[in-house]
N, C-alpha and C positions, 0 to 999 in steps of 0.2 A: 504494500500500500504506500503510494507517495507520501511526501510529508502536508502535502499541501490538502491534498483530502481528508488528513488525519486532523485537520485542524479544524475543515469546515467543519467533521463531526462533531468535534469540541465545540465548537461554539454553539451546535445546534442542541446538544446538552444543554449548556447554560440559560440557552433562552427560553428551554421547556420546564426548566426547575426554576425560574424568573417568573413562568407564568402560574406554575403549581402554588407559589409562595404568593403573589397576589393573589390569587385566585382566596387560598386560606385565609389572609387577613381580612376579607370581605364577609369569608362566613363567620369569622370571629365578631366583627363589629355587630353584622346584622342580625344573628340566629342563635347565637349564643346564649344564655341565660343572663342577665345583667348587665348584656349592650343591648346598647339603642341606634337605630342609624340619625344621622346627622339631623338636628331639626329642618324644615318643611314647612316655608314659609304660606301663610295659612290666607288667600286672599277675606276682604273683610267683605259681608254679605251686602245685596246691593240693597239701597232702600224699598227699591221696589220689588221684595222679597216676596209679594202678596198681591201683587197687580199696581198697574198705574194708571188705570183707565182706557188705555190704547187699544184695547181687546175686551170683545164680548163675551170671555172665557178665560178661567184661570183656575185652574185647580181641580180642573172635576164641574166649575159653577158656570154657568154662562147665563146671559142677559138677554131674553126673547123680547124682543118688541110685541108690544098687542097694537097701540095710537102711536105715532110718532108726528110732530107739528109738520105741518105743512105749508101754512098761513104766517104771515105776520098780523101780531091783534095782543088785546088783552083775552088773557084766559085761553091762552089755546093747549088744548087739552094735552097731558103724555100716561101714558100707559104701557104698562112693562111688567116679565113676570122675573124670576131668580130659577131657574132648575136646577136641581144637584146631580151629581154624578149617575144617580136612577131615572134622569130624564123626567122626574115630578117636578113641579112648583116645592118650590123653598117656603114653607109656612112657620118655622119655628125661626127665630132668632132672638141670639142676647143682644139686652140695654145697654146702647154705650152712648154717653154725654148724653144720656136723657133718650136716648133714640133708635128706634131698631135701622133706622137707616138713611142716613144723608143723602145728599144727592145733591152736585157740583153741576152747573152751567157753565161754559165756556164757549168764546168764537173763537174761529180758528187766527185769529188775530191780536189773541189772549183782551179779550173787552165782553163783556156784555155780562160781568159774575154775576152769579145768585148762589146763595146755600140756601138748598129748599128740604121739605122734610114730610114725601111724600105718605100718603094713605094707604094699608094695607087692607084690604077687601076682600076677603079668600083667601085668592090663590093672586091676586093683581095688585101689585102696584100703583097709586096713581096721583097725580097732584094737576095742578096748570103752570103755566109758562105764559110772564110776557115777552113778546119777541116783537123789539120797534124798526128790525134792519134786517136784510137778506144777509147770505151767506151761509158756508160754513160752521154747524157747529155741532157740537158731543155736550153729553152730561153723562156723571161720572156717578156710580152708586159706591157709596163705601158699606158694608155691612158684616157681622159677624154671623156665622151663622149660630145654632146651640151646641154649643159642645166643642167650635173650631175657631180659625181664628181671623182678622180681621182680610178680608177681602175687596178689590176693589177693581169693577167692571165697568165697560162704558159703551157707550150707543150712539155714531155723529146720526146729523142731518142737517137738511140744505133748507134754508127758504128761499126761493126764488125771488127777482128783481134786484133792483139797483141797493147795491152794498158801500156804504161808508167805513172803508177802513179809518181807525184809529192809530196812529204810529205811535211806538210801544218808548213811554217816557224813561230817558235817562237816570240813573243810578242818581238817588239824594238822601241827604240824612233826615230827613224831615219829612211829614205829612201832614196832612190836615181832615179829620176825620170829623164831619160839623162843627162845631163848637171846639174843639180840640184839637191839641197839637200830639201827635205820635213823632218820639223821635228814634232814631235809630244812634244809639250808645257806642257804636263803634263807626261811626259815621260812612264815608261809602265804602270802608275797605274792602278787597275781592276775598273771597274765599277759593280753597282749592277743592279742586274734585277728587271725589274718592274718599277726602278726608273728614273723618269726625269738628265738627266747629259747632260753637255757642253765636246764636242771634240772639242779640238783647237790645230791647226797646224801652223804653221809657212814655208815661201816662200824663198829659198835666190836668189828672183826673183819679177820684177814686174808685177802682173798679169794684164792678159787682161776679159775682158770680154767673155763668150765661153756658147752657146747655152742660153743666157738670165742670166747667173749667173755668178759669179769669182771660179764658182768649183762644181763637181757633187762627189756628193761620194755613193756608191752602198756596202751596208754592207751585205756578205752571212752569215746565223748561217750553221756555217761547218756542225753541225748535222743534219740538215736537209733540207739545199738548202733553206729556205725562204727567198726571198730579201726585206732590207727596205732601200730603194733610199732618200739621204737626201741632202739638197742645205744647204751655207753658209750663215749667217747675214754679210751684207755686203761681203768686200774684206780683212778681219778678218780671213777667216776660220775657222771661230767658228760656227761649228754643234749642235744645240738642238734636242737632239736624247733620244731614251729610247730604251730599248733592251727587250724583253718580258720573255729569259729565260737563266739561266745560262751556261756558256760553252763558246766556242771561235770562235769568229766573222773573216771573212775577210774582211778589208776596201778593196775599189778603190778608188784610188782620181784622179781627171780627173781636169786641170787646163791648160790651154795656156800660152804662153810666147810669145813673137815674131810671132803671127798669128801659132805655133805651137801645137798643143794639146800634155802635154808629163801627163804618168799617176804612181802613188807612191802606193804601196802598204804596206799594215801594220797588223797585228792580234794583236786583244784584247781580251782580258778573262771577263769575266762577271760572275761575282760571285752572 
């Protein structure tokens, strides 16, 4: 045997007892009794864990239209059922902030809010709607069902004729909700996406208590109508919120005064 064959066999040893010896330290770390492998960095869940209104379905639950507006007018009529994963109407749900179930208005222009707090009748849902403009728009149910957890489904629809868009106002520390100023405590700073952050507002009012909370705030991403519906720690108005993606949110903030419900709005940027 030459010398020079004799060598690549040597090396080809080495490189097989090279890979035997990793190979073991990997089952050491991982399978071992008292290792663990490397931590596993754990993404954080997204707010819209439970729906964001974008879809007629989430979970097993979807949103049947029975009425849907067609008309511009006062009082025009919506109706709608909930079915569960058995294809029945949804008739049990838990009380939450006084209500088995809210329901959000929206254009697609982020303009025209309402929190309404339809009528359950059976197996239907139903309330009215004024609608004073054409266009684009969804309303958003939020609801628990008995036993599960909170969920939240949506329904657009168009009204036909001539539409006034509203262009969506600039990031301010400040509002004015009737009689009152709502300020924003951290004035227009951006937040980031992804991340855990505190919004905190300030009252030059004494609040009351109003549907179970001292304040409801409904945040749209302008981009694409998803809503994430967030209550205060205490009578603070301080929101623990996260935002999923960057671009510019519309707050609502819904608070009482004097057994009055008056509501402040605001836009923030999410960087």
């Amino acid at each position: 045997m030459s010398k020079s064959r004799a060598n690549n066999r040597l090396r080809l040893a080495y490189a097989a007892l090279a890979v035997a010896f990793v190979a073991t330290v990997a089952y050491v770390l991982t399978v071992l009794p008292g290792r663990s492998a490397p931590p596993v960095a754990v993404p954080s869940p997204s707010p819209y864990e439970h729906g964001d209104g974008l879809s007629d379905s989430h979970d097993g639950y979807l949103m049947r239209p029975v009425i849907m507006p067609e008309n511009r007018g006062k009082g025009v009529p919506l109706m709608f059922q909930i079915l569960g994963s058995d294809g029945a109407p949804l008739v049990h749900y838990e009380t939450v902030q006084t209500k088995q179930l809210h329901l959000y208005l929206i254009r697609d222009d982020i303009s025209g809010y309402r929190h309404l707090h339809p009528v359950l009748d059976g197996e239907t849902w139903s309330t009215t709607l004024d609608i004073d403009d054409g266009g684009s728009y969804r309303v958003y149910a939020e609801f628990t069902p008995k036993g599960g957890h909170a969920t939240t489904l949506g329904l657009p629809f168009v009204i036909a004729g001539d539409t006034k868009l509203v262009p969506l106002p600039g990031p301010a520390a400040s509002a004015t909700a009737g009689p009152h100023t709502v300020t924003r405590l951290d004035g227009i700073a951006h937040l980031r996406a992804g991340q855990s952050a505190l919004l905190r507002f300030g009252v030059n009012a004494t609040l009351e208590p109003y549907l179970g909370s001292y304040a409801h705030m409904s945040a749209f991403e302008v981009r694409t109508g998803a809503l994430l519906h967030m209550h205060p720690a205490a009578s603070e108005l301080t929101f623990h919120t996260q935002f999923a993606n960057r671009g510019e949110y519309r707050l609502f903030l819904e608070f009482q005064v004097d057994g009055k419900v008056h509501r402040a709005d605001f836009t923030v940027f999410v960087a």
